[in-house]
C-alpha positions as a Python dict, from the first residue, in 0.01 Angstrom:
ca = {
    (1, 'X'): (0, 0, 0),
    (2, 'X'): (55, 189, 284),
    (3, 'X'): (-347, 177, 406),
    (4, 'X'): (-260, -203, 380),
    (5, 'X'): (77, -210, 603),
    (6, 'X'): (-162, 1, 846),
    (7, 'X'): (-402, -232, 885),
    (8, 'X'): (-141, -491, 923),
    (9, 'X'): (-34, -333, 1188),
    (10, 'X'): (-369, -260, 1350),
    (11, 'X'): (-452, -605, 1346),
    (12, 'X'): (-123, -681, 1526),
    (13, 'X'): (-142, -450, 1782),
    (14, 'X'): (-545, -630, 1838),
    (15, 'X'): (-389, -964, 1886),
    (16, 'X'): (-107, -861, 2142),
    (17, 'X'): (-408, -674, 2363),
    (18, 'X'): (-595, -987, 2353),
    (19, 'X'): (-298, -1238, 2426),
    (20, 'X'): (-217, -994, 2746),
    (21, 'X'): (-584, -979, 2868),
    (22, 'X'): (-663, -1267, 3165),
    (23, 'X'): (-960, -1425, 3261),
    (24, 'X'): (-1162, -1314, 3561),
    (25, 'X'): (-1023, -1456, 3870),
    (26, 'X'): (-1156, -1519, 4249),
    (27, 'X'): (-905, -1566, 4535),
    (28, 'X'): (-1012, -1570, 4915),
    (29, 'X'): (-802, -1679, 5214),
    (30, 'X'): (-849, -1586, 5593),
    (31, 'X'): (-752, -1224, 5599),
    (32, 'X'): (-712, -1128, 5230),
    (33, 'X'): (-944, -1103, 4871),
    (34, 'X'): (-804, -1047, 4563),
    (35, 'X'): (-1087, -1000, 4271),
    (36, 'X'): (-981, -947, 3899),
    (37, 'X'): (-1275, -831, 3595),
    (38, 'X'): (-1180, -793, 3215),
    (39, 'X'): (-1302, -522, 3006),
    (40, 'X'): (-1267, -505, 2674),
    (41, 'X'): (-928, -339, 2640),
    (42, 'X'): (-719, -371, 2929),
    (43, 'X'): (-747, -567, 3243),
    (44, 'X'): (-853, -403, 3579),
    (45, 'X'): (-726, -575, 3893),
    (46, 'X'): (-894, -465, 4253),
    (47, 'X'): (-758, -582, 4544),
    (48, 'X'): (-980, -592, 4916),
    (49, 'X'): (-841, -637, 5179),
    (50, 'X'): (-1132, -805, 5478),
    (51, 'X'): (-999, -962, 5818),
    (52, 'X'): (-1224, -1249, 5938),
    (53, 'X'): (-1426, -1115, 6185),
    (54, 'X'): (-1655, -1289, 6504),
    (55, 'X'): (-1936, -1071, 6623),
    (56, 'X'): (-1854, -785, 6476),
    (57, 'X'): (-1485, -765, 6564),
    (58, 'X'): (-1171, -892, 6454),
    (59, 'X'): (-1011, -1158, 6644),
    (60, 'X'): (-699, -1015, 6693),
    (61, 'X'): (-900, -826, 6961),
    (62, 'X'): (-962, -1113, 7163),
    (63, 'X'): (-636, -1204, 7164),
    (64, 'X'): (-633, -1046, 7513),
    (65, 'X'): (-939, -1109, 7651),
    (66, 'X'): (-1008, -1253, 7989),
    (67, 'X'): (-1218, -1563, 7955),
    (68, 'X'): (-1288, -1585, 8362),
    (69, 'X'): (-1412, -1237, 8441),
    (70, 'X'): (-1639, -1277, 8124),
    (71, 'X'): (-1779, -1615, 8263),
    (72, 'X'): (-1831, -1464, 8612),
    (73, 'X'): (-2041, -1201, 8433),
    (74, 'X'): (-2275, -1481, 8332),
    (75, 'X'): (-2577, -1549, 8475),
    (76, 'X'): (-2630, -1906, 8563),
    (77, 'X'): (-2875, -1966, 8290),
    (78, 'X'): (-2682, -1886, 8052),
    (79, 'X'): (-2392, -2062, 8211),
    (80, 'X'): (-2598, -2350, 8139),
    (81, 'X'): (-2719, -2250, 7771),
    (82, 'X'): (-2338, -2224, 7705),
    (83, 'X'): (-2206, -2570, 7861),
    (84, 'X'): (-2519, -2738, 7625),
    (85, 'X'): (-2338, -2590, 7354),
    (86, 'X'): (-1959, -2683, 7424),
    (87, 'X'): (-1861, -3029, 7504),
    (88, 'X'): (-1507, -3062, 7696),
    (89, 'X'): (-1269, -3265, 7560),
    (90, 'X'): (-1163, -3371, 7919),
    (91, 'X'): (-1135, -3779, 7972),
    (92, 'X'): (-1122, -3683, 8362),
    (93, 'X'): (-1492, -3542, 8336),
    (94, 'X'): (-1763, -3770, 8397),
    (95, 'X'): (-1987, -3866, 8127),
    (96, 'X'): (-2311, -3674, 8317),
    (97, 'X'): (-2065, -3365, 8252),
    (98, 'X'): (-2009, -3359, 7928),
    (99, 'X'): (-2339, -3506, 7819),
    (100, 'X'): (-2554, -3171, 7684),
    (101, 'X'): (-2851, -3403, 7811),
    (102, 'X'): (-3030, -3275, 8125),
    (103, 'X'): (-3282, -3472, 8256),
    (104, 'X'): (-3529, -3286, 8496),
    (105, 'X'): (-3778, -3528, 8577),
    (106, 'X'): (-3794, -3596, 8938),
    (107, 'X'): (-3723, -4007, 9018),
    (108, 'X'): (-4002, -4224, 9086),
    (109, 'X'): (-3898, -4470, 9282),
    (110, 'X'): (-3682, -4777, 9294),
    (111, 'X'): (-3748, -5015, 9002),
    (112, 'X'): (-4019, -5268, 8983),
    (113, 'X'): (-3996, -5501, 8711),
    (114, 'X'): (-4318, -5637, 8698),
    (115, 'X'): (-4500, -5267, 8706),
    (116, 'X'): (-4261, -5189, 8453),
    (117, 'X'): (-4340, -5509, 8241),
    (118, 'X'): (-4724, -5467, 8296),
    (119, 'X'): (-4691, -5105, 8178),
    (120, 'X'): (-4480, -5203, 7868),
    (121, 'X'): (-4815, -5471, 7780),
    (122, 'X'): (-5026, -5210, 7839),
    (123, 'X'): (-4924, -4964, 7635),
    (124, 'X'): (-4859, -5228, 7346),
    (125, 'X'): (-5207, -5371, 7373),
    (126, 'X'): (-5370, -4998, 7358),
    (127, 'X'): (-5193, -4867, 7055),
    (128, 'X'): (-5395, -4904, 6782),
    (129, 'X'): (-5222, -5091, 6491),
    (130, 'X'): (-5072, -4890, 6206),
    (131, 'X'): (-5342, -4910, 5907),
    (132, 'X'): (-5186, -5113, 5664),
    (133, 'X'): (-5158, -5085, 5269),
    (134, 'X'): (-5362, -5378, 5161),
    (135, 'X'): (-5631, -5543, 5413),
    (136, 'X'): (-5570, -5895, 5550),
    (137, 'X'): (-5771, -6157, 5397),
    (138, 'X'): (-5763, -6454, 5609),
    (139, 'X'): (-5621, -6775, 5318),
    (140, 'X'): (-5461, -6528, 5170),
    (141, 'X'): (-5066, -6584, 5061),
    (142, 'X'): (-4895, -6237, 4999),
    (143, 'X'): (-4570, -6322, 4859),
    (144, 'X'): (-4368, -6625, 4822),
    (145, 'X'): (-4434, -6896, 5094),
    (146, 'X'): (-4164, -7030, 5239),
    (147, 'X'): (-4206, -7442, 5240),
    (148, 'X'): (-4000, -7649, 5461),
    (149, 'X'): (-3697, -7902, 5249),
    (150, 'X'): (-3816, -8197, 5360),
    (151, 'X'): (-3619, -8373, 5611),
    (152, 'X'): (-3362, -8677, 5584),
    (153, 'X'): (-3522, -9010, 5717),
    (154, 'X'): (-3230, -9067, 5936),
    (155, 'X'): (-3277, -8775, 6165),
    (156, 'X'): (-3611, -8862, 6213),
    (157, 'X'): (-3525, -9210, 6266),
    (158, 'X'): (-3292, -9054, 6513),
    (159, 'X'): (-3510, -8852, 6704),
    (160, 'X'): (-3749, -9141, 6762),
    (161, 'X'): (-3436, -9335, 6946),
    (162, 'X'): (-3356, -9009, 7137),
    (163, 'X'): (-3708, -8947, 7270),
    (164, 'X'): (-3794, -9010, 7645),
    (165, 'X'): (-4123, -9156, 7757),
    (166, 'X'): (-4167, -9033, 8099),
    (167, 'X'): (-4489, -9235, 8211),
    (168, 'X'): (-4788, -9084, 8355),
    (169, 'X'): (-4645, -9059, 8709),
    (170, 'X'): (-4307, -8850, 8576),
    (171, 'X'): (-4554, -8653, 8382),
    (172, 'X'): (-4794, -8552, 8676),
    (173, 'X'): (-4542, -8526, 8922),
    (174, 'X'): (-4348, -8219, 8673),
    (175, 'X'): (-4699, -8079, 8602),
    (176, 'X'): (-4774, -8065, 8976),
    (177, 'X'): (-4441, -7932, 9071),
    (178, 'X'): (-4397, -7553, 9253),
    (179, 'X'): (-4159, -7328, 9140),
    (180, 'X'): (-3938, -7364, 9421),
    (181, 'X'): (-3915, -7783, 9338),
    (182, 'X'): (-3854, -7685, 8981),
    (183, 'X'): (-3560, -7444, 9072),
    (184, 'X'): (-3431, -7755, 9278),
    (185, 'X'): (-3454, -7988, 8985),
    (186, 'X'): (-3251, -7798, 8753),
    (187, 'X'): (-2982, -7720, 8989),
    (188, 'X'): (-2974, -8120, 9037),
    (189, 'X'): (-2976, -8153, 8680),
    (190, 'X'): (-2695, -7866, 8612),
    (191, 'X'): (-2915, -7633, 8398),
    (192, 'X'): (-2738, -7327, 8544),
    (193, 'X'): (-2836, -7093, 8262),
    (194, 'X'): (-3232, -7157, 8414),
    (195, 'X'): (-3148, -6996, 8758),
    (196, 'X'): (-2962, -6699, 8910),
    (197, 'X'): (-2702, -6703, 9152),
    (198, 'X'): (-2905, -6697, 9442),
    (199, 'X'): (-3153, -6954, 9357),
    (200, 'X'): (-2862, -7154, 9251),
    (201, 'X'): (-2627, -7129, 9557),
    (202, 'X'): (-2956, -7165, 9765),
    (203, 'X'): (-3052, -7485, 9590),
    (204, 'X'): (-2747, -7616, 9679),
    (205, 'X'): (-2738, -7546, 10025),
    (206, 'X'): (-3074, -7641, 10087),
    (207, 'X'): (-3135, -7315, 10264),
    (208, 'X'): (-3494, -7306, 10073),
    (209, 'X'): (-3577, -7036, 9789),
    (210, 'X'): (-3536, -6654, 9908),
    (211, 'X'): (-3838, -6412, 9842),
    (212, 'X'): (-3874, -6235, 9534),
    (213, 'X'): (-3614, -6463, 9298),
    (214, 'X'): (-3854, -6658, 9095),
    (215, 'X'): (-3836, -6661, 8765),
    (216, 'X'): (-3953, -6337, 8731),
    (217, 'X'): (-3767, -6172, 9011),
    (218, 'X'): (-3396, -6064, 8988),
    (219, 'X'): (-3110, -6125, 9140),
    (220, 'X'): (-2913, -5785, 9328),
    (221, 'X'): (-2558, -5776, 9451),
    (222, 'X'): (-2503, -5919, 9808),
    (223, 'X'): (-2396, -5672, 10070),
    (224, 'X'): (-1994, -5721, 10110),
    (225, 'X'): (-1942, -5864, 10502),
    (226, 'X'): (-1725, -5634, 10702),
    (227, 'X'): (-1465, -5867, 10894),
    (228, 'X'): (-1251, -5677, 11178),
    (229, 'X'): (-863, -5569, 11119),
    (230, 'X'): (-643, -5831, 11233),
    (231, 'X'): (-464, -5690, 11542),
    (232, 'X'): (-155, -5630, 11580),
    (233, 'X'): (119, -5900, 11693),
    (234, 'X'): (184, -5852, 12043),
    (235, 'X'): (429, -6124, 12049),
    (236, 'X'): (728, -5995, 12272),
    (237, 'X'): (1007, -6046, 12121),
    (238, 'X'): (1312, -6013, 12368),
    (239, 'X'): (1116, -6280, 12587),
    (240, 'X'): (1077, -6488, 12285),
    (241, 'X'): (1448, -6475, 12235),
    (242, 'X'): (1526, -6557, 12617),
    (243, 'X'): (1265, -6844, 12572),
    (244, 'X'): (1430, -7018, 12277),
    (245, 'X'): (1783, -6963, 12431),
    (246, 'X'): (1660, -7121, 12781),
    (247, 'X'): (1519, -7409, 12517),
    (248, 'X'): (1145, -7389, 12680),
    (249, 'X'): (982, -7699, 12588),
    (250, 'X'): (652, -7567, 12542),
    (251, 'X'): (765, -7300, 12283),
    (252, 'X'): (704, -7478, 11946),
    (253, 'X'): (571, -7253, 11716),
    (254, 'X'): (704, -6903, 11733),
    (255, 'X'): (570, -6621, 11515),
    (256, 'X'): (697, -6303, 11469),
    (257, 'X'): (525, -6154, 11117),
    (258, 'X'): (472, -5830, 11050),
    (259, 'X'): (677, -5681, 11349),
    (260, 'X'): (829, -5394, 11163),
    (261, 'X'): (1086, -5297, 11505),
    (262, 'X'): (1321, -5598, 11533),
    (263, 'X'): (1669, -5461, 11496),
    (264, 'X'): (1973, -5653, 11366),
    (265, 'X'): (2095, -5760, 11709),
    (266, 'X'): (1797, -5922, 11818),
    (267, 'X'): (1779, -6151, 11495),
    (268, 'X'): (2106, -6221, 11543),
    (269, 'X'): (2034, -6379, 11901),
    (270, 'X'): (1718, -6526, 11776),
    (271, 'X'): (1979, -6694, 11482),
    (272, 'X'): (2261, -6791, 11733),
    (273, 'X'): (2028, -6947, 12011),
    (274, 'X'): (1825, -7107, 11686),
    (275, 'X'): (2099, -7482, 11742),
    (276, 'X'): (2108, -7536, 12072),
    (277, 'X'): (1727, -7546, 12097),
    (278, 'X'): (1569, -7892, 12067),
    (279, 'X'): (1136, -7802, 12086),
    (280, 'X'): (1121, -7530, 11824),
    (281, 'X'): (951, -7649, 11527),
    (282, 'X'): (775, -7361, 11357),
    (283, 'X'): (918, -7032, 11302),
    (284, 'X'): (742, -6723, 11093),
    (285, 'X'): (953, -6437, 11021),
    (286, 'X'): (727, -6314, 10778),
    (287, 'X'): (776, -5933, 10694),
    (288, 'X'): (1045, -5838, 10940),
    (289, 'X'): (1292, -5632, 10767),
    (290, 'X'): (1524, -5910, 10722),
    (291, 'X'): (1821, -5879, 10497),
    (292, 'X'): (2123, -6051, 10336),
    (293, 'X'): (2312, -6042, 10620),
    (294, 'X'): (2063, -6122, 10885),
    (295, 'X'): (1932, -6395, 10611),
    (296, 'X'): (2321, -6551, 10629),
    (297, 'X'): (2303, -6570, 10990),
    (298, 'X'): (1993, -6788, 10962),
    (299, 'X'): (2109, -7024, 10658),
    (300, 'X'): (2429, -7095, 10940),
    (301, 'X'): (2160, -7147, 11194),
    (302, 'X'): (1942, -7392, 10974),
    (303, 'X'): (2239, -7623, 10905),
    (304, 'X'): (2264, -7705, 11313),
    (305, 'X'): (1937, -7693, 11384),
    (306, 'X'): (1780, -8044, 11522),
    (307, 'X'): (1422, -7991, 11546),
    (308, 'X'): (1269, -7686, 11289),
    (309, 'X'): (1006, -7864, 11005),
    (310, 'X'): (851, -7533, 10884),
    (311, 'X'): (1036, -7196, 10824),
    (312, 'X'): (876, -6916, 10680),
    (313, 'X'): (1067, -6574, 10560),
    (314, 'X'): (779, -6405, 10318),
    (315, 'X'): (774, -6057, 10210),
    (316, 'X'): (1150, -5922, 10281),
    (317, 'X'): (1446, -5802, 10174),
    (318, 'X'): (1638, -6138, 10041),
    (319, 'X'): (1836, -6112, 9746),
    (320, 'X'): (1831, -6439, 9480),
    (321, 'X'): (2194, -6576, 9553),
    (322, 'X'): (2078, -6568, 9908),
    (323, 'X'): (1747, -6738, 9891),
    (324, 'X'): (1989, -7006, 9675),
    (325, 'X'): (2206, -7017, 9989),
    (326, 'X'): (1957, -7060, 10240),
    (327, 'X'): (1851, -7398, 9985),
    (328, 'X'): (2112, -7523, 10020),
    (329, 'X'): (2137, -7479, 10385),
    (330, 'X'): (1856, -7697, 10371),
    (331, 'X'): (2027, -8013, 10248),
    (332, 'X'): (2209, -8007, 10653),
    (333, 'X'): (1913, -7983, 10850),
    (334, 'X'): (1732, -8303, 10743),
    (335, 'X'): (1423, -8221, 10951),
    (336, 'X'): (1294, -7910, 10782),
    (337, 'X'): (979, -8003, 10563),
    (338, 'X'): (849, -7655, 10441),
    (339, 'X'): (1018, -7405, 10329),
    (340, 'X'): (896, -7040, 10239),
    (341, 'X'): (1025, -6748, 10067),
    (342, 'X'): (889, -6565, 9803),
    (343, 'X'): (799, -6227, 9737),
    (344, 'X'): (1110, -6063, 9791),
    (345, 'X'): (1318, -5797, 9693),
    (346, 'X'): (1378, -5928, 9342),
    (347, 'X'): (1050, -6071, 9205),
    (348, 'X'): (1204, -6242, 8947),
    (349, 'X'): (1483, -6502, 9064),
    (350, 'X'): (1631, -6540, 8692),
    (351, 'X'): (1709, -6860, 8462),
    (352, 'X'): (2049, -6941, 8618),
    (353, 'X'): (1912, -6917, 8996),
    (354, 'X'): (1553, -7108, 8917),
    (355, 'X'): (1830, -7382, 8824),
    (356, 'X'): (2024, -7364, 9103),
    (357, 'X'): (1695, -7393, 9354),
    (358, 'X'): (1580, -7693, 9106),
    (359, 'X'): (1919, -7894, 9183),
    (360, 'X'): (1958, -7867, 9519),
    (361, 'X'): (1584, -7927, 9580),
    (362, 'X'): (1584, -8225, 9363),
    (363, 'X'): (1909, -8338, 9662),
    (364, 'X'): (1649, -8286, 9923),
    (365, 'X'): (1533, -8616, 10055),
    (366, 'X'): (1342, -8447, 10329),
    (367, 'X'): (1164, -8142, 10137),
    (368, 'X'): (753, -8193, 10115),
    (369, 'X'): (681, -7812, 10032),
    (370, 'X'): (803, -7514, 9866),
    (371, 'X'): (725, -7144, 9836),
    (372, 'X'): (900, -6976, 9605),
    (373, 'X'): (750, -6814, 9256),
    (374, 'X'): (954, -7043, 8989),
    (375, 'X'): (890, -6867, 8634),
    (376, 'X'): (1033, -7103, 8420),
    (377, 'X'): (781, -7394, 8349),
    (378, 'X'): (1123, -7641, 8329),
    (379, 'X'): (1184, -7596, 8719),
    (380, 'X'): (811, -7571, 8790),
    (381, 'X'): (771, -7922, 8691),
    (382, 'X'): (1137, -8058, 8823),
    (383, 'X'): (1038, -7924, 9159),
    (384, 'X'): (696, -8020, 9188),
    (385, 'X'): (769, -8433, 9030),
    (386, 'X'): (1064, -8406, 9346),
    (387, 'X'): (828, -8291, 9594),
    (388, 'X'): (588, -8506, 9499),
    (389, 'X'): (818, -8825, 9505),
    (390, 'X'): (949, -8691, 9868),
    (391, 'X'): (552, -8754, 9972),
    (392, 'X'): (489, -9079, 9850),
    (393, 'X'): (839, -9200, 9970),
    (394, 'X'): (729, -9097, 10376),
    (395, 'X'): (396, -9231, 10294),
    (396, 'X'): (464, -9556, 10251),
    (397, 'X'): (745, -9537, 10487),
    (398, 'X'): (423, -9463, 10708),
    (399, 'X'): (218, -9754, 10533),
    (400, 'X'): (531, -9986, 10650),
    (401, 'X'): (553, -9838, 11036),
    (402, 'X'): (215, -9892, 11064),
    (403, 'X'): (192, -10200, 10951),
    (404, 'X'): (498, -10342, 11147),
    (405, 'X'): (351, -10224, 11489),
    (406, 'X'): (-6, -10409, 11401),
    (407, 'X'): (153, -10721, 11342),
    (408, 'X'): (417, -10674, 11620),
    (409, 'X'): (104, -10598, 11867),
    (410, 'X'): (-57, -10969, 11709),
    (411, 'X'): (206, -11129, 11769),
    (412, 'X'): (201, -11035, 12154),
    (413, 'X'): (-129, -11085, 12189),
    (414, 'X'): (-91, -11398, 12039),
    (415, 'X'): (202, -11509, 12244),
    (416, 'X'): (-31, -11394, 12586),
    (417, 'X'): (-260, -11639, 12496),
    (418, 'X'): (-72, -11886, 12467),
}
């Protein structure tokens, strides 16, 4: 009994040593191994501990490393072995840069199309043909052969009323045709897709077909023409301002764009002696610096002026309520037929102003043209119907004058005879 209770106990103590044995494990990370074996009693755990290395070395040692005194140790060869290898994630490089791809052919010349055509030929016609599996038998169908549907009776009736009998003469005067008439023809015809730009423009002009853009040549870029810098103005502007005040009859049109040095005082003479002259009729003040309060000056100035038509104040410094005021100015002076004023300081006027401009413009019986940017397509439209109606109204106002003086001089002449 007790040999028994031994071997009970044996076979206990066997089962706990096998339920605390474990299987043979594998771990591996970036600086650290861990290996486990079994044997047959116990379990033996060994733990080894490798840093990743690079060459040879760890990389916590080139932590500190100077990457520019080890590139200026490099020769340029190998400068160039390494920058095959490394492509820079840099948008700013060009793509020859980055591109491991060094061609070192030296060029050949500028490109000739038909060389480079005839070569292409020529090397297709001498290589040989790649032996195939099965020889060609002439009659013989490999495969399925593809037959035709046949076609609806309707087309075909169709294409019989479509088709064009050009005669014998049509016919012999297109096979005898040069390249040149040809060209002509279709840009008569509008087949633009069968020319280039040149031969098209050239057609049309009837300058005669350039050299070297047939229908084999090709069409290049035209060379940009180079036209001079405007000068400067070298209007004066403190005689201008005497000029309008003494009311010179031959000053009409007075423009004073882009002069960058007027100060406040002399617009505000310009403004003041603006009513009591009776020739001025065209007056530019495009780009000067003006402002709201300069601008004011000149919407009081529009509303006694006698003679102005156009009035121009592009590219300044007006706000929106003031571009509405000098508008509305515009309803006094009955004379003024264009008015100009956009890009400003504001580049968008707004909803509320857009409707402002629309209703006194649409008050304006004298208003032919307007330059202002209108956003809105609603005042776009209201604007451009009111304009439109202020044209045809003076036109046939026109129509009428010029019909009552031709009768009016019949009816003298008329009256002389008798």
């Amino acid at each position: 009994m007790a040999d028994a209770a031994n071997d009970k106990d044996n076979d206990k103590d066997v089962i706990e040593e096998e339920e605390e044995e474990e299987t043979t494990t594998t771990t591996t990370s970036k600086w650290r191994k861990t290996r486990s074996t079994k044997t047959s009693s116990t379990t033996k755990t060994t733990t080894l501990t490798t840093p990743a290395k690079l060459y040879g070395k760890d990389l916590s040692e080139y932590d500190d490393v100077d990457v520019e005194s080890l590139l200026a140790q490099l020769s340029p060869e190998e400068i160039t072995i390494l920058a095959k290898e490394v492509d820079p994630d840099d948008n700013f490089l060009p793509p020859n840069q980055r591109c491991s791809y060094e061609c070192t052919k030296e060029s050949t010349g500028p490109l000739n199309r038909k060389q480079l055509i005839e070569h292409i030929n020529k090397q297709a016609i001498e290589t040989p043909d790649q032996p195939e599996f099965e020889p060609f038998v002439q009659g013989t169908v490999r495969g399925k052969k593809w037959v035709p549907p046949p076609r609806d009776s309707r087309e075909l009736e169709v294409e019989e009323q479509i088709a064009i009998d050009l005669g014998d003469e049509y016919e012999h005067a297109l096979n005898d045709a040069t390249q040149e008439e040809i060209i002509d023809l279709a840009a008569i015809l509008g087949f633009h897709s069968m020319m280039n730009q040149d031969q098209y423009h050239a057609s049309l002009l009837n300058k005669g077909q350039p050299v070297g853009t047939g229908w084999d040549g090709i069409t290049k870029s035209t060379q940009q023409k180079l036209f001079p810098v405007d000068p400067p103005n070298s209007t004066d502007v403190e005689e201008s301002i005497k000029r309008v005040k003494d009311d010179d009859n031959k000053l009409i049109d007075l423009n004073l764009n882009n002069i960058k040095n007027i100060s406040d005082e002399k617009l505000e003479q310009l403004f003041n002696a603006l009513p009591q002259n009776e020739h001025l009729e065209v007056l530019s003040l495009t780009n000067v610096g003006l402002t709201d309060k300069t601008a004011l000056l000149l919407a009081e100035a529009i509303e006694k002026s006698k003679t102005l038509r156009v009035l121009n104040v592009e590219t300044n410094f007006i706000s929106p309520p003031v571009i509405v005021r000098l508008v509305q100015a515009l309803l006094k002076c009955h004379t003024i037929e264009e008015f100009r004023a956009s890009n400003q300081r504001s580049t968008v006027l707004g909803n509320k102003i857009e409707m402002e401009i629309t209703d006194l413009v649409e008050k304006n019986p004298s208003l032919l043209r307007l330059g202002l940017h209108l956003e809105f397509n609603d005042a776009r439209h209201r604007v451009a119907a009111h304009l439109q109606r202020n044209i045809d109204r003076i036109r046939k106002d026109l129509e009428l004058r010029l019909k009552f003086r031709f009768f009016n001089n019949l009816h003298r002449k008329s009256t002389r005879i008798q």
